[in-house]
C-alpha positions, 0 to 999 in steps of 0.5 A, spaced: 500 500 500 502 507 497 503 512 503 500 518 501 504 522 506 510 526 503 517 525 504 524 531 506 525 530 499 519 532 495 519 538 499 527 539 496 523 539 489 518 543 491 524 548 493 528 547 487 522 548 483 521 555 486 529 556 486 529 555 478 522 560 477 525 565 481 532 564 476 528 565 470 524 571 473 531 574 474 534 573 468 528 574 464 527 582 468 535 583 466 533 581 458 529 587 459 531 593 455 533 599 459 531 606 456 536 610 452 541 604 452 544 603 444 544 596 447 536 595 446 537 597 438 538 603 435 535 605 430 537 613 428 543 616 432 544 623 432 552 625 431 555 633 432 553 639 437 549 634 441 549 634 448 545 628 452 551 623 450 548 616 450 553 612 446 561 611 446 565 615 440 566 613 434 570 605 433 571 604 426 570 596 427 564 597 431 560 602 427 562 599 420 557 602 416 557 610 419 565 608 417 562 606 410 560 613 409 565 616 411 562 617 418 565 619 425 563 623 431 566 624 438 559 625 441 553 620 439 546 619 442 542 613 440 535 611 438 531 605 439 524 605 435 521 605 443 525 611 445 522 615 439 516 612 441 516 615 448 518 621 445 510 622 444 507 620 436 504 625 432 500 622 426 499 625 419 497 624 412 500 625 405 499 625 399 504 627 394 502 626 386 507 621 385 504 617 390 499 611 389 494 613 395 495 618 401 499 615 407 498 615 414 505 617 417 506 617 425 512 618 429 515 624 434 517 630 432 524 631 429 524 638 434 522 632 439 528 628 438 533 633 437 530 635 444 532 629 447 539 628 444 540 635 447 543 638 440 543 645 437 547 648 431 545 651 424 545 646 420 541 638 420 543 633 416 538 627 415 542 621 412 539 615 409 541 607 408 543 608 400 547 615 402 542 619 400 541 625 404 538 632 406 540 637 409 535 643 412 537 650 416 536 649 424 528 654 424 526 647 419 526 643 424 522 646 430 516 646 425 511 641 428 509 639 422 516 635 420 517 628 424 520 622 424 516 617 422 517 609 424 511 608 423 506 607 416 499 606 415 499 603 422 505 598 421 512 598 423 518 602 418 522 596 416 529 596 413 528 593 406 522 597 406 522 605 408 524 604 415 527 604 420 525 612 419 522 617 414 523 625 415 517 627 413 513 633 411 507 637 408 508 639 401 512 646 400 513 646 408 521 647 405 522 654 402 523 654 395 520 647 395 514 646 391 508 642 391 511 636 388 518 635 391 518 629 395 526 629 394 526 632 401 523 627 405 529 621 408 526 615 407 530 609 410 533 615 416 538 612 420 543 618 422 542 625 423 548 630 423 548 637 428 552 642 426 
């Protein structure tokens, strides 16, 4: 006949058990990303006169594609696609006629990110993943109408895409632009430069 009492070593696993739960509890928070931290995957990093500094100086073998443009700075801050969430998102709808259909853009304000990353200067550049870039006097971007899109029509920007950042704005926001120029707007925005 079977005892149903319980032995010292059925409470042992009872311990064990709750001794590997509270482990993968402490290893699972410590995967967490931390705000602000380049770790959690930056996806635009604002270069030159900027002030809130969040990542090391350049390194020509760890930042091998700011090296392939020719790219370097001493001070940098970094931006995951959460961080520029957490800077608030605005939403706007385009339609340029080279377009097939207006589109639904949503992101922080571009005056929002450089805020956050402590930058002033005169000049902004907005580089893309082909090399491609645009370059706008410092009174541009506080215009609230410009932001840094992540995402589109409700879905993520995504590298092969548009993503991870479009610059975007209404038609002949920009002086001298007209209403159907949309060279200015970076789509596949990866670093911005402060000067």
């Amino acid at each position: 006949m079977m005892s149903s009492r319980k032995g010292p070593g059925d409470k042992m696993a009872v311990l064990g058990f709750w001794t590997r739960l509270a482990f993968a509890l402490i290893v699972a928070l410590l995967a967490v990303p931390t705000a602000g931290r380049a770790a959690d995957g930056a996806v635009v990093t604002v270069t030159g006169l900027v002030d809130k500094v969040n990542r090391p100086p350049f390194d020509a073998f760890t930042d091998g594609f700011f090296a392939h443009y020719g790219v370097a700075f001493d001070k940098a801050h970094a931006f995951s696609g959460r961080d520029l969430a957490r800077l608030g998102m605005r939403t706007i709808v385009l339609s340029y006629p080279n377009w097939s259909k207006p589109v639904t853009f949503r992101g922080p304000r571009l005056s929002a990110v450089l805020r956050a990353a402590g930058a002033r200067g005169h000049k902004i550049s907005v580089q893309a993943l082909d090399g491609y870039f645009a370059e706008f006097p410092w009174a541009f971007s506080e215009n609230d109408k410009v932001i840094l899109a992540i995402e589109v029509d409700g879905r993520p920007l995504d590298i092969g895409g548009r993503g991870p950042a479009w610059l975007v704005f209404p038609p002949a926001l920009q002086a001298g632009e007209g209403k159907e120029d949309d060279a200015g707007l970076v789509w596949g925005a990866f670093h911005i430069k402060i000067e």
